[in-house]
C-alpha positions in Angstrom: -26.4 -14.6 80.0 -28.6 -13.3 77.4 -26.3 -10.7 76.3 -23.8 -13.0 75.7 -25.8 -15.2 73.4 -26.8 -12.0 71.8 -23.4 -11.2 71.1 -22.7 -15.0 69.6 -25.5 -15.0 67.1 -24.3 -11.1 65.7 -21.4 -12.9 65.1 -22.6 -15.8 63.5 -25.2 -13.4 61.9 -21.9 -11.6 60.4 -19.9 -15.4 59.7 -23.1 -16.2 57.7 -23.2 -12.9 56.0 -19.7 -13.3 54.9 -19.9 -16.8 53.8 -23.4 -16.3 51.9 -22.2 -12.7 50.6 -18.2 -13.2 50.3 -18.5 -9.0 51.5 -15.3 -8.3 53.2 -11.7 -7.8 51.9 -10.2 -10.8 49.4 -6.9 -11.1 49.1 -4.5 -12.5 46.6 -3.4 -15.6 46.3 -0.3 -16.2 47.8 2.8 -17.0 45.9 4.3 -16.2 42.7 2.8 -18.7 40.1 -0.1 -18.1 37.8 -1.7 -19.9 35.1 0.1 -20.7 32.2 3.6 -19.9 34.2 6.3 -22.6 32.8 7.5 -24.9 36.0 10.1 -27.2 34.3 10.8 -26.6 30.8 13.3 -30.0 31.0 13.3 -33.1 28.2 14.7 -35.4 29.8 13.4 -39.7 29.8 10.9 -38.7 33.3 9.4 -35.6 32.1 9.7 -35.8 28.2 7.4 -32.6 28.3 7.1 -29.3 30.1 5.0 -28.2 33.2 2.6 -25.8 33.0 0.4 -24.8 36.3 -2.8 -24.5 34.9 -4.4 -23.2 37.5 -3.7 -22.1 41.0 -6.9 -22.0 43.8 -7.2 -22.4 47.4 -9.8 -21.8 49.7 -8.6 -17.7 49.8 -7.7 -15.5 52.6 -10.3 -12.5 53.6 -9.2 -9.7 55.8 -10.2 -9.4 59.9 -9.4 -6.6 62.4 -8.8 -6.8 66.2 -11.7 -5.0 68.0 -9.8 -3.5 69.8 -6.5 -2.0 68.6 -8.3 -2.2 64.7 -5.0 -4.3 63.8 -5.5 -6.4 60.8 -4.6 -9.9 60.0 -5.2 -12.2 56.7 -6.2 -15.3 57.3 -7.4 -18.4 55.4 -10.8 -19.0 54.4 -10.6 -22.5 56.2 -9.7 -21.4 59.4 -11.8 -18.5 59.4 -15.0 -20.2 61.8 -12.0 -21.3 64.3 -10.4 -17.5 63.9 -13.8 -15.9 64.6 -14.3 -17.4 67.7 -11.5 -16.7 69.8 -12.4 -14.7 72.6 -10.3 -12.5 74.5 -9.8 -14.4 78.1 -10.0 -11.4 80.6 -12.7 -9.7 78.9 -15.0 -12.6 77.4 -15.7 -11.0 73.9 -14.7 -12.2 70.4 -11.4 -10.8 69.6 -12.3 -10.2 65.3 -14.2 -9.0 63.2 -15.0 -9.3 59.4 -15.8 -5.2 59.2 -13.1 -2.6 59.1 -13.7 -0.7 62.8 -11.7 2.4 61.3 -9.0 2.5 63.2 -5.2 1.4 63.3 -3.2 0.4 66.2 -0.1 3.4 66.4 2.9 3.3 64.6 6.3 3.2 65.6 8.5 5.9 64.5 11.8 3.9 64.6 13.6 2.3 62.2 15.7 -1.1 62.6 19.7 -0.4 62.7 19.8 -2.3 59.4 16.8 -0.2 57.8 17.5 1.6 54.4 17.1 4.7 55.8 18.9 4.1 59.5 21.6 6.4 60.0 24.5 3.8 60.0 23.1 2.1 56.9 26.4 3.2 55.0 28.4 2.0 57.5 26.6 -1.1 57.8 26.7 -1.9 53.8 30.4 -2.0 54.0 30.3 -4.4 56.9 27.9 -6.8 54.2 25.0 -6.6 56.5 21.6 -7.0 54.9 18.8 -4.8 54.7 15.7 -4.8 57.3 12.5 -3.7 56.3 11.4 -3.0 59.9 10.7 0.6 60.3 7.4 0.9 63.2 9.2 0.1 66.0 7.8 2.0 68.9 10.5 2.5 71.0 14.4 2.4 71.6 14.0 -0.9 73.8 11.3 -2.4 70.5 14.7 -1.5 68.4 17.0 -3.1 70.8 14.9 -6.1 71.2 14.3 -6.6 67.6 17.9 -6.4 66.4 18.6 -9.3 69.4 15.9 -11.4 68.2 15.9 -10.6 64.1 19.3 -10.0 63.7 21.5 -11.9 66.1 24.5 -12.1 64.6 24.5 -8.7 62.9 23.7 -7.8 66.7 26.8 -9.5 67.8 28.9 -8.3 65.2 27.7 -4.9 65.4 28.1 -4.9 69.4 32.1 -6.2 69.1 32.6 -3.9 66.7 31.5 -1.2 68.9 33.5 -2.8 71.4 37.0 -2.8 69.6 35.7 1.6 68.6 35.3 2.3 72.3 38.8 0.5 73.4 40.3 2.2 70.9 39.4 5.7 72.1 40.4 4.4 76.0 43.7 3.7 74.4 44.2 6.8 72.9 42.6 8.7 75.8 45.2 7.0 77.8 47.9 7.7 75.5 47.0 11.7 75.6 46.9 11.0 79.4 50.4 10.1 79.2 51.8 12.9 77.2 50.1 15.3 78.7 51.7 13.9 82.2 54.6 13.7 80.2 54.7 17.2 79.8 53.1 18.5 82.7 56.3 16.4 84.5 59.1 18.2 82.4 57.4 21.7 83.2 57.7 21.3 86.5 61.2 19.9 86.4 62.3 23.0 84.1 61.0 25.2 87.0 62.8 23.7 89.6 66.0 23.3 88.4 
């Protein structure tokens, strides 16, 4: 038991530190307005005058990593004490921390069918289908799965239409099939008469 409290006051040691210090990562704020930025620029009788933000503040968001895949995440200031003490269930210890480990979690090498730079993408602009960013997937069954999940009517579509390409080479396969029977049928009639 005493390594475990050990372990909870470094961590509050390193919450403290961060709130006393503000040493880790800051982020930006989120969204697109600043100060000065012009919201509604209408005269009308309700707002006779325009809008100006004149200032844009929040709590702010810092930067934590998993311990153990070094995976980070942004979070708010104001949930930060809650974030910081999750624990991972099978093993007991905290699950973030404030300080960069050094390490990234591996990166997927493919790229989501809708990617800029998938293979199909030409194909795919002239079917009006949008553009996915998505391009760390780890595996052929991660691709899969996103596109079902992401992109489920793109999925569809792309699936039917891959559908209607496959029945239309069984129908000319079946056609060749024919002649070539055809054929094969009136050489052997030729020989035996």
């Amino acid at each position: 038991m005493t390594d475990e409290k050990e372990t909870i006051s470094e961590e509050d040691a390193e919450l403290m530190e961060f709130l006393l210090t503000e040493s880790v990562d800051k982020i930006p704020e989120p969204g697109t307005l600043a100060a000065g930025d012009v919201v509604n620029t209408s005269s009308n009788e309700d707002a006779p005058f325009p809008m100006v933000v004149r200032e844009v503040s929040s709590a702010g968001y810092v930067t934590i990593y998993d311990r153990v895949t070094g995976d980070p995440s942004i979070v708010n200031r104001n949930m930060l004490p809650n974030v910081m003490k999750k624990k991972n269930v099978d093993t007991g210890k905290f699950v973030f921390t404030l300080r960069d480990p050094g390490f990234r979690p591996p990166m997927g090498i493919y790229k989501c069918d809708l990617h800029r730079e998938a293979p199909l993408r030409e194909y795919f602009d002239k079917l009006g289908m949008p553009v996915c960013r998505k391009a760390n997937l780890k595996t052929e069954w991660d691709k899969m799965r996103h596109m079902q999940r992401r992109h489920p009517q793109e999925n569809s579509m792309n699936k039917e239409d891959e559908e209607r390409t496959k029945d239309s080479k069984r129908e000319t396969e079946r056609q060749e099939d024919r002649e070539f029977q055809k054929l094969l049928l009136s050489k052997l009639t030729e020989k035996a008469a």
